[in-house]
N, CA, C and O atoms as a DFTB+ gen file, in Angstrom:
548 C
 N C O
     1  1      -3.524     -11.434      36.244
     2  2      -2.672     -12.398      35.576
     3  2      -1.388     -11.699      35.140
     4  3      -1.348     -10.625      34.541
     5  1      -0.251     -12.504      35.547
     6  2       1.103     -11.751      35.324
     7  2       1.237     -12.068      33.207
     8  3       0.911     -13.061      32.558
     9  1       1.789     -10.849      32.788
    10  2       1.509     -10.441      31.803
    11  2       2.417     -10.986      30.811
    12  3       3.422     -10.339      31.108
    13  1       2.795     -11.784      29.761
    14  2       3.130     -12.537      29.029
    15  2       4.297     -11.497      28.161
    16  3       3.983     -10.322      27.973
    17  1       5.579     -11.999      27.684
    18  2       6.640     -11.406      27.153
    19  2       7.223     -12.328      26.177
    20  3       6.819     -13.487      26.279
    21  1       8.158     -12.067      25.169
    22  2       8.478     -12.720      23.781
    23  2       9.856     -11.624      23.939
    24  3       9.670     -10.424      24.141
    25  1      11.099     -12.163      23.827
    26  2      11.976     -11.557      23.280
    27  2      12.084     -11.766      21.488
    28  3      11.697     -12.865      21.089
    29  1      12.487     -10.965      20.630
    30  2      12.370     -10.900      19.228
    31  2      14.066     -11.630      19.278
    32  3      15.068     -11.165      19.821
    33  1      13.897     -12.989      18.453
    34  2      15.066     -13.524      18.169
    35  2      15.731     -12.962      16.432
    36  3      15.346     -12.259      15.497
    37  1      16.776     -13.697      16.753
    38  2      17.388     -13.295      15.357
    39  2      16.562     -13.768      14.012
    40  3      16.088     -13.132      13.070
    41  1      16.609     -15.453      14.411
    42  2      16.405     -15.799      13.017
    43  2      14.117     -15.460      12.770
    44  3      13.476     -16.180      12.003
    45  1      13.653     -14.678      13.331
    46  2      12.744     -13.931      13.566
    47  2      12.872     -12.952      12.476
    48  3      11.838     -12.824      11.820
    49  1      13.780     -12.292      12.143
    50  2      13.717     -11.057      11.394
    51  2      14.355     -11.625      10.027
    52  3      14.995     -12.615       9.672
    53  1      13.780     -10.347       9.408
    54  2      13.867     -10.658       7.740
    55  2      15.604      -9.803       7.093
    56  3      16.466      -9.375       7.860
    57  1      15.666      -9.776       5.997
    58  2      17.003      -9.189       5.505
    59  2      17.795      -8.045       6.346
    60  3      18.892      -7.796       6.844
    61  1      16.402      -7.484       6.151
    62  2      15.956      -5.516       6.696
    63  2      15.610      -5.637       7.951
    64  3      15.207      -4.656       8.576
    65  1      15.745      -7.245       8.689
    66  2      16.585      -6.395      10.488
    67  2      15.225      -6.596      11.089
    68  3      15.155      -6.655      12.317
    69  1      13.944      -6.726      10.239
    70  2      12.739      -6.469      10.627
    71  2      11.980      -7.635      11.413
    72  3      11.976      -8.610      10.662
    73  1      11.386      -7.915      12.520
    74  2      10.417      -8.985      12.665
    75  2       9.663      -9.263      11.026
    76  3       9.419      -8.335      10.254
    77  1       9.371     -10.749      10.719
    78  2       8.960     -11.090       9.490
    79  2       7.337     -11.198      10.241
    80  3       6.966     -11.718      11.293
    81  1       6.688     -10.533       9.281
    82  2       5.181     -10.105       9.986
    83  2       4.439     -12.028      10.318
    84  3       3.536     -12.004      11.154
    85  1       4.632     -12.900       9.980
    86  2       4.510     -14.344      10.414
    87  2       4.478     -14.520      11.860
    88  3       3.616     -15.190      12.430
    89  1       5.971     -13.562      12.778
    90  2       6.262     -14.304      13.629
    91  2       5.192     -13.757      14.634
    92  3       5.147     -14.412      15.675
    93  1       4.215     -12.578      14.548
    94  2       3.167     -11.844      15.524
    95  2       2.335     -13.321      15.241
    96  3       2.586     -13.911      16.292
    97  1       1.622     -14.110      14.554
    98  2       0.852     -15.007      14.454
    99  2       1.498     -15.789      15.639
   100  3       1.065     -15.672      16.785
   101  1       2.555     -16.594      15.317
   102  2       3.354     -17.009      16.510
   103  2       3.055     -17.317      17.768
   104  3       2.669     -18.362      18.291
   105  1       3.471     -15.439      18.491
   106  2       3.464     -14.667      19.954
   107  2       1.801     -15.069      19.930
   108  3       1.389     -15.637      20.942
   109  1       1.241     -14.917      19.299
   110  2      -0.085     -14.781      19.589
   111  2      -0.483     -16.386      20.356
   112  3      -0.879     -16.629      21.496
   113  1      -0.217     -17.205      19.320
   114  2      -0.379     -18.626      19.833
   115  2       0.770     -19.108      21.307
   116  3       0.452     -19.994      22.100
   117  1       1.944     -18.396      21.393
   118  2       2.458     -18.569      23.090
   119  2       1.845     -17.817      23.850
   120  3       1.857     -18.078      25.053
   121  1       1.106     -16.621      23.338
   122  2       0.652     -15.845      24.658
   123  2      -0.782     -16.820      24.849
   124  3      -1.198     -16.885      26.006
   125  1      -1.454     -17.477      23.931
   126  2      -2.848     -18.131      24.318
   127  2      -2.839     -19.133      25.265
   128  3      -3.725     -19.347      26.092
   129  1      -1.516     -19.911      25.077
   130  2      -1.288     -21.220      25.618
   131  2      -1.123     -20.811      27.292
   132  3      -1.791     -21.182      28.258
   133  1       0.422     -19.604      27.174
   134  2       0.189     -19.096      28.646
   135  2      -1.012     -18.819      29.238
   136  3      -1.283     -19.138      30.396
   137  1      -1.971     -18.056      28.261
   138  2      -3.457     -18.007      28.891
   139  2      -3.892     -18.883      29.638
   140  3      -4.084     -18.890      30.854
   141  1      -4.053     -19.678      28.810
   142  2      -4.856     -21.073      29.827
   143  2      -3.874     -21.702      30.459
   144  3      -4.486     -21.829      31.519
   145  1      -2.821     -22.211      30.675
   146  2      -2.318     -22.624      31.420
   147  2      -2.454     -21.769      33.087
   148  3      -2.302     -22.344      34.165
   149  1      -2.690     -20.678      32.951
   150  2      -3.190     -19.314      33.834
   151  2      -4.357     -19.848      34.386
   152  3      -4.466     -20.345      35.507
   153  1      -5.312     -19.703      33.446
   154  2      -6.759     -19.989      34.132
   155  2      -7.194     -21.300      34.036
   156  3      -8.233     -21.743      33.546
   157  1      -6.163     -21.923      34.624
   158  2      -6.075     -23.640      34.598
   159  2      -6.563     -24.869      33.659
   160  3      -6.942     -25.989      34.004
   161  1      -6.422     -24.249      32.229
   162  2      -6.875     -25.356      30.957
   163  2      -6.005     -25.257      30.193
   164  3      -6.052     -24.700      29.096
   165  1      -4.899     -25.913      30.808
   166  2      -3.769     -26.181      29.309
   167  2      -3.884     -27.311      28.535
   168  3      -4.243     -28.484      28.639
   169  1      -3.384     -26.423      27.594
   170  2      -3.707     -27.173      26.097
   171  2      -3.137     -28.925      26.487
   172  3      -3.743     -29.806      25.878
   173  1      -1.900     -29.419      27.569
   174  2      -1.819     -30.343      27.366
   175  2      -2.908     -31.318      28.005
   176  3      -2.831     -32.547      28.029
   177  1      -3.872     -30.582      28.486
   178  2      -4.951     -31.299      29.270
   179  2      -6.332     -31.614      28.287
   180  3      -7.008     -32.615      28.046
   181  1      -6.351     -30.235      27.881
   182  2      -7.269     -30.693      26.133
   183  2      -6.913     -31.584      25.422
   184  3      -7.533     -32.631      25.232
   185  1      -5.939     -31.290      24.978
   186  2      -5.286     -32.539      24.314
   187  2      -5.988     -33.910      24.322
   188  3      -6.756     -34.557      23.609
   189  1      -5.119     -34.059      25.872
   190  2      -5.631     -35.433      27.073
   191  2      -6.903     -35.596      27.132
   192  3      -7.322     -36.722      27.402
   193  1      -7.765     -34.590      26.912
   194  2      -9.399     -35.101      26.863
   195  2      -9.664     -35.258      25.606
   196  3     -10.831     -35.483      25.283
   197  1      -8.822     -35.190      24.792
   198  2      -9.627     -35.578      23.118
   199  2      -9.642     -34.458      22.805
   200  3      -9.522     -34.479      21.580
   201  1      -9.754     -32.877      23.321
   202  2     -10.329     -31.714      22.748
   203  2      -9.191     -31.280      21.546
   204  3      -8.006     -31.504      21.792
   205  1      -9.470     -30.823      20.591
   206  2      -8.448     -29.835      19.596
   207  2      -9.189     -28.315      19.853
   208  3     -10.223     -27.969      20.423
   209  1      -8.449     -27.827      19.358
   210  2      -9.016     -26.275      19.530
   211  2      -8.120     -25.629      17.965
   212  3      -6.899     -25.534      17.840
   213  1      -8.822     -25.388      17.279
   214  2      -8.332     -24.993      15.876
   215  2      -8.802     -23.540      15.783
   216  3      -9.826     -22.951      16.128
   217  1      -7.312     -23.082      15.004
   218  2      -7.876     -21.181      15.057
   219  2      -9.008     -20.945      13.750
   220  3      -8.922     -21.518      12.664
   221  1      -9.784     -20.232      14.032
   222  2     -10.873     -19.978      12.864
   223  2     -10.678     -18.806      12.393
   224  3     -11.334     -18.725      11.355
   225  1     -10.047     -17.714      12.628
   226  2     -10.066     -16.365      12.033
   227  2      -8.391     -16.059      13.208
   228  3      -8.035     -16.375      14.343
   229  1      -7.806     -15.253      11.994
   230  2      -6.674     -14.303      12.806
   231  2      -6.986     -13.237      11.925
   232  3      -7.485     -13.382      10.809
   233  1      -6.591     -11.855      12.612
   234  2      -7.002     -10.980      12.292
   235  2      -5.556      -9.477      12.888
   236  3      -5.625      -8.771      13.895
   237  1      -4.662      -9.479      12.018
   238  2      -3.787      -8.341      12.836
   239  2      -3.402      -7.500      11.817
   240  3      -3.227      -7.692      10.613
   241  1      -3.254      -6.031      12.892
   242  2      -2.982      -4.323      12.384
   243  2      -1.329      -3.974      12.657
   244  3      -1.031      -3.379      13.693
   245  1      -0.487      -4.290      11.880
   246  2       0.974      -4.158      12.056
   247  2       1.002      -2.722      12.365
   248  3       0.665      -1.917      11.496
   249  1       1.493      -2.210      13.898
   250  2       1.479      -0.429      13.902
   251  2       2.883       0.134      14.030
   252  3       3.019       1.352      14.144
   253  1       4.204      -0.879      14.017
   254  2       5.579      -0.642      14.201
   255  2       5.948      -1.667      13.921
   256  3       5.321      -2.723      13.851
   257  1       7.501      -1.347      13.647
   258  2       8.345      -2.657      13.587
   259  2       9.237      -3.108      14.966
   260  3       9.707      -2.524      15.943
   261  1       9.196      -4.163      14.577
   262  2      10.163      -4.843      15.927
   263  2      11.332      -5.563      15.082
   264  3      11.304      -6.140      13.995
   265  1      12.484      -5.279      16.099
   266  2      13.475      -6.089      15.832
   267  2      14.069      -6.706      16.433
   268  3      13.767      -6.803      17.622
   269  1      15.478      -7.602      15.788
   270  2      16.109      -8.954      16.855
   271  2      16.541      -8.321      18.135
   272  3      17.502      -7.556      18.045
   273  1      16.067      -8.481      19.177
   274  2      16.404      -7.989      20.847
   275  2      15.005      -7.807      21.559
   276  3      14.800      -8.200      22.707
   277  1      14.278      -7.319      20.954
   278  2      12.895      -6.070      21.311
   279  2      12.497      -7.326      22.313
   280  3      12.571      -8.544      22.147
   281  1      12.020      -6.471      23.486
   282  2      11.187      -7.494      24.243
   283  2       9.778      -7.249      23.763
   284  3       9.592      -6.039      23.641
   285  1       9.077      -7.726      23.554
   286  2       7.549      -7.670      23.253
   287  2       6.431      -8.088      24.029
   288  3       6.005      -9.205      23.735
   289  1       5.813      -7.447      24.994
   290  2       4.926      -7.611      25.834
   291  2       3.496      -7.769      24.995
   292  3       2.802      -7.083      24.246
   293  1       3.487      -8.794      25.450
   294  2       1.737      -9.239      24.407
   295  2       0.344      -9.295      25.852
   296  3       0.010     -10.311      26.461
   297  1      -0.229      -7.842      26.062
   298  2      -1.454      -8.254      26.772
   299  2      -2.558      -9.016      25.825
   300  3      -2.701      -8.715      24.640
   301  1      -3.248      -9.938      26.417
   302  2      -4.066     -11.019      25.858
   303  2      -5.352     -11.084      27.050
   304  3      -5.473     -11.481      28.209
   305  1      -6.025     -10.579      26.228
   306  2      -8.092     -10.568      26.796
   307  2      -8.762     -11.457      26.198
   308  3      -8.255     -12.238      25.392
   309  1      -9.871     -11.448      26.489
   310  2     -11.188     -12.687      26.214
   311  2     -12.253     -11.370      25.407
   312  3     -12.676     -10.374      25.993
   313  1     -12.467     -11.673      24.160
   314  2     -13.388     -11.155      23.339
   315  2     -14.701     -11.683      23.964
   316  3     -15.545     -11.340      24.792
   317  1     -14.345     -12.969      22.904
   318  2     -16.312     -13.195      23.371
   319  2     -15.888     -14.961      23.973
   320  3     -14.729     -15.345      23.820
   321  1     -16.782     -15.763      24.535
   322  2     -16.935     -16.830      24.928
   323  2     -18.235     -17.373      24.947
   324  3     -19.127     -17.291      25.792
   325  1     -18.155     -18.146      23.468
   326  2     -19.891     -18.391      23.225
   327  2     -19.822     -19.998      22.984
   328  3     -19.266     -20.607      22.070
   329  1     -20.397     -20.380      23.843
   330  2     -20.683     -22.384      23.697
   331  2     -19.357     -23.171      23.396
   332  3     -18.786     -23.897      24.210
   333  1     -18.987     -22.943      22.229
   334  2     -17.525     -23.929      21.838
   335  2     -16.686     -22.984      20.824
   336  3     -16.125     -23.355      19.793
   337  1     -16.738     -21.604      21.389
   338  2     -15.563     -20.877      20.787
   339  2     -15.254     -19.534      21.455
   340  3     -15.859     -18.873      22.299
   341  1     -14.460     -19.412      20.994
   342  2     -13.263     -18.262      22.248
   343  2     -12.779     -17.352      21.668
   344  3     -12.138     -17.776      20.706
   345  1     -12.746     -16.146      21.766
   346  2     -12.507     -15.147      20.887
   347  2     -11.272     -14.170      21.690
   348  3     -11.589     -13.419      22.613
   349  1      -9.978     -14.282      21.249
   350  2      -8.773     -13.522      22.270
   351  2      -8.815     -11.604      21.054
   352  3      -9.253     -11.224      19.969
   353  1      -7.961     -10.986      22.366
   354  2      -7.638      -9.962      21.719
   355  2      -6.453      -9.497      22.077
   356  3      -6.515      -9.304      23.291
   357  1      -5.131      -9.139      21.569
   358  2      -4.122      -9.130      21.632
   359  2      -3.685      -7.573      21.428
   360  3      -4.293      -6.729      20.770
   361  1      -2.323      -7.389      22.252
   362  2      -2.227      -5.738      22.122
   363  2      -0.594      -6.119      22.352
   364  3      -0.535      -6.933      23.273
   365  1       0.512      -5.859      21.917
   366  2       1.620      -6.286      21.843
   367  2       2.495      -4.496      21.547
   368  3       2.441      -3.564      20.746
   369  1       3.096      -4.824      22.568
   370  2       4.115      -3.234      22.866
   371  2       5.481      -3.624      22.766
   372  3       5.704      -4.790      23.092
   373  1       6.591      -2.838      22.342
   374  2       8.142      -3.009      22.908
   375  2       8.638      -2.907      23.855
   376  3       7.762      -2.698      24.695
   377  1       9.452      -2.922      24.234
   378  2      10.168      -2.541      25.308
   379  2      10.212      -0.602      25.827
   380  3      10.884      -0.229      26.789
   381  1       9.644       0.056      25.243
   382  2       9.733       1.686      25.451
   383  2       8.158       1.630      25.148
   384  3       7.726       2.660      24.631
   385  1       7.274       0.666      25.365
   386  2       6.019       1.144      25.398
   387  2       5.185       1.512      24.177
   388  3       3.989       1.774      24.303
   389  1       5.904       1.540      22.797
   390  2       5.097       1.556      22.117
   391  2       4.012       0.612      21.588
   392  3       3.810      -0.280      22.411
   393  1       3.279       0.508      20.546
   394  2       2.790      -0.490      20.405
   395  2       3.088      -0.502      18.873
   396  3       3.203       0.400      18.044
   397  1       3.182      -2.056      18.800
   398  2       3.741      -3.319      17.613
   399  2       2.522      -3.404      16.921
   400  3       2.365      -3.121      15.734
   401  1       1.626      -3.823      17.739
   402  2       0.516      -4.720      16.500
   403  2      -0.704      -5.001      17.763
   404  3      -0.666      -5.395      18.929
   405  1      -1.400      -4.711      17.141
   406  2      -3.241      -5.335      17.964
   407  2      -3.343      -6.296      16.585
   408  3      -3.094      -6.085      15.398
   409  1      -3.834      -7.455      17.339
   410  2      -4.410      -8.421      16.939
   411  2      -5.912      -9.062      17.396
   412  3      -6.601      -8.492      18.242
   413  1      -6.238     -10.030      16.882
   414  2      -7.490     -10.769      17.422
   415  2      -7.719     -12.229      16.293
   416  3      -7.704     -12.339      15.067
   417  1      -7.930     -13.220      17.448
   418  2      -7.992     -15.055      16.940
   419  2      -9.505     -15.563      17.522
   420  3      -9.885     -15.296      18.662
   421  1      -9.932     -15.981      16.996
   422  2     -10.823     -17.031      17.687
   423  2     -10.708     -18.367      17.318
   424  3     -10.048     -18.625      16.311
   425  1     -11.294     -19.368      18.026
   426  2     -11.159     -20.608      18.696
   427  2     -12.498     -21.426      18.746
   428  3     -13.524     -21.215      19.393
   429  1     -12.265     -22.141      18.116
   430  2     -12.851     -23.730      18.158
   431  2     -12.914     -24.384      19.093
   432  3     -12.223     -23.881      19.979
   433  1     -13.466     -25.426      19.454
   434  2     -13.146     -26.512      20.436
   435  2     -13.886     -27.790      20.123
   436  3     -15.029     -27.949      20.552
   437  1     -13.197     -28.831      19.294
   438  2     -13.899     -29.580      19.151
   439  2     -13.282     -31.578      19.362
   440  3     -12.127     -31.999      19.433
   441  1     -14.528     -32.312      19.400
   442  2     -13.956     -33.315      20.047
   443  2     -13.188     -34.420      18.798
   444  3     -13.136     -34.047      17.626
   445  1     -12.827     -35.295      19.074
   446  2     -11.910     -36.356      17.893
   447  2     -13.144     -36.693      17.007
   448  3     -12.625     -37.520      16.257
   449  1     -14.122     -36.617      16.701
   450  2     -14.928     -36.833      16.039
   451  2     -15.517     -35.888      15.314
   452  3     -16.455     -36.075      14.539
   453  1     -14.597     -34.121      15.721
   454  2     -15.109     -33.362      14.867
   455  2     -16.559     -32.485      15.378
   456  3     -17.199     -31.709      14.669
   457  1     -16.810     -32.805      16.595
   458  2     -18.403     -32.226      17.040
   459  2     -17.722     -30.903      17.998
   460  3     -16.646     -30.974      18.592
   461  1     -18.455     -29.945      17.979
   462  2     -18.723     -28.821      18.873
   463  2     -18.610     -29.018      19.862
   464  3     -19.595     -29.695      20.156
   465  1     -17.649     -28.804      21.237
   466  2     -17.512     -29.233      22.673
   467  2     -18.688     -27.776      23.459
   468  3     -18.885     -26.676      22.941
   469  1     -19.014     -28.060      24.197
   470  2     -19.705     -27.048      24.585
   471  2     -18.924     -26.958      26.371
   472  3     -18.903     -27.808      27.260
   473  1     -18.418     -25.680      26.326
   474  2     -17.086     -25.630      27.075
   475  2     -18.166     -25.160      28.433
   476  3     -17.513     -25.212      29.475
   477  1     -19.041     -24.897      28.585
   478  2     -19.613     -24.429      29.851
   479  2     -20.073     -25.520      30.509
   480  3     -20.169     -25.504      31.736
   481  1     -20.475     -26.800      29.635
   482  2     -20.755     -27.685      30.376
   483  2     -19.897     -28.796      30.733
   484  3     -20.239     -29.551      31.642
   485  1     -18.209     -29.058      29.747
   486  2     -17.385     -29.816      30.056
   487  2     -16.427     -29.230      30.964
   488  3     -15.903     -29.874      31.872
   489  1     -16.096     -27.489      30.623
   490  2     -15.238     -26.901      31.676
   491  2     -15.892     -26.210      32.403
   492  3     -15.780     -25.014      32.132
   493  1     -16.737     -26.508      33.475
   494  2     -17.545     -25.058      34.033
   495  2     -16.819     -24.123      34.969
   496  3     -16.902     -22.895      34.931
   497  1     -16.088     -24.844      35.824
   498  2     -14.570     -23.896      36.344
   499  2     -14.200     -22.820      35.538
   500  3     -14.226     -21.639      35.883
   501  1     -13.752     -23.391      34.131
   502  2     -13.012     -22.844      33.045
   503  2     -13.764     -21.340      32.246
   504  3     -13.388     -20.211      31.930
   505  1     -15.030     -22.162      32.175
   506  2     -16.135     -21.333      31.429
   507  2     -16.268     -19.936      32.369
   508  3     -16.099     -18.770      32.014
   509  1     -16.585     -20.404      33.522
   510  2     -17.149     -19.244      34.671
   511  2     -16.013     -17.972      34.840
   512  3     -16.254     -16.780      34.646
   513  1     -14.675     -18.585      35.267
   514  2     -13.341     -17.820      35.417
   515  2     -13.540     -17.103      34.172
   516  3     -14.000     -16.004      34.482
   517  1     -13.421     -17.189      32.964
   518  2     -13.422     -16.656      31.853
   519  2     -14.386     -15.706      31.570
   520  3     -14.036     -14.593      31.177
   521  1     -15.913     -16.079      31.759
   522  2     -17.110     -15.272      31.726
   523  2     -16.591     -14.149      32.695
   524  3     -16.356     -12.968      32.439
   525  1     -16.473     -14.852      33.900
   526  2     -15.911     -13.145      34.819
   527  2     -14.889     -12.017      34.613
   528  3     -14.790     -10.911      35.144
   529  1     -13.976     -12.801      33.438
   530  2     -12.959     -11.698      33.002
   531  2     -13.277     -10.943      31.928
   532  3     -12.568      -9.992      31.599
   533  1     -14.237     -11.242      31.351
   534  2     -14.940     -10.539      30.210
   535  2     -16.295      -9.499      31.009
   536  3     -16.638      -8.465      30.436
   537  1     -16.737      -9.773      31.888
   538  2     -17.652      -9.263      32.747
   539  2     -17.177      -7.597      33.272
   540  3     -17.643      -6.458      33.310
   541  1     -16.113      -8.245      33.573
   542  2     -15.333      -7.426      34.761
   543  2     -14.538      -6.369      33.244
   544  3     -14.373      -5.213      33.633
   545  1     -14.328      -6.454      32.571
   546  2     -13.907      -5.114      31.404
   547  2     -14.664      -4.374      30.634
   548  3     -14.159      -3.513      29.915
């Protein structure tokens, strides 16, 4: 999967020039969306089936600062994938390769009524592709 990028905008950074630590929450949620749109379940298709997908835990280690220009390469993996939730892991570098921030979100999936979708049996395409990328690391 071709690998997901964020240029750091202006109004992004704080007094001190700095990315405002908010906007990594952000990148995290465009690099997810690119995810699935990748392994063919975009969010506007959930949507379209009734599904929401609500974040249940974010979890990030600020290891540098970024500022207005920085390109920010966000690699994005599959933690865990258990019945009706999705667990990403995030690793976000600059432009010279260092690294910004490791993160990690997990994911809900549930229907307009609030119930547990059980994604192996509504997406099994979806489910399987996914199981194999977690397999395969």
């Amino acid at each position: 999967m071709k690998g997901f990028t964020h240029k750091v905008q202006y109004y992004e950074t704080d007094r001190m020039g700095i990315t405002h630590h908010s906007n990594y929450v952000r990148w995290m949620e465009e690099a997810r969306v690119y995810f699935l749109d990748e392994v063919g379940l975009p969010y506007d298709k959930l949507e379209a089936d009734g599904i929401i997908s609500p974040v249940t835990a974010v979890d990030c280690h600020y290891k540098a600062t970024s500022t207005f220009a920085d390109v920010i390469a966000i690699d994005i993996s599959v933690r865990t994938l258990k019945g009706a939730k999705l667990g990403f892991d995030y690793v976000m570098t600059n432009q010279d390769g260092q690294l910004v921030c490791q993160a990690h979100s997990e994911h809900s999936f549930l229907d307009q009524a609030g119930r547990f979708v059980a994604l192996k049996r509504v997406y099994p395409d979806f489910y399987t592709k996914v199981q194999d990328m977690i397999n395969q690391d």
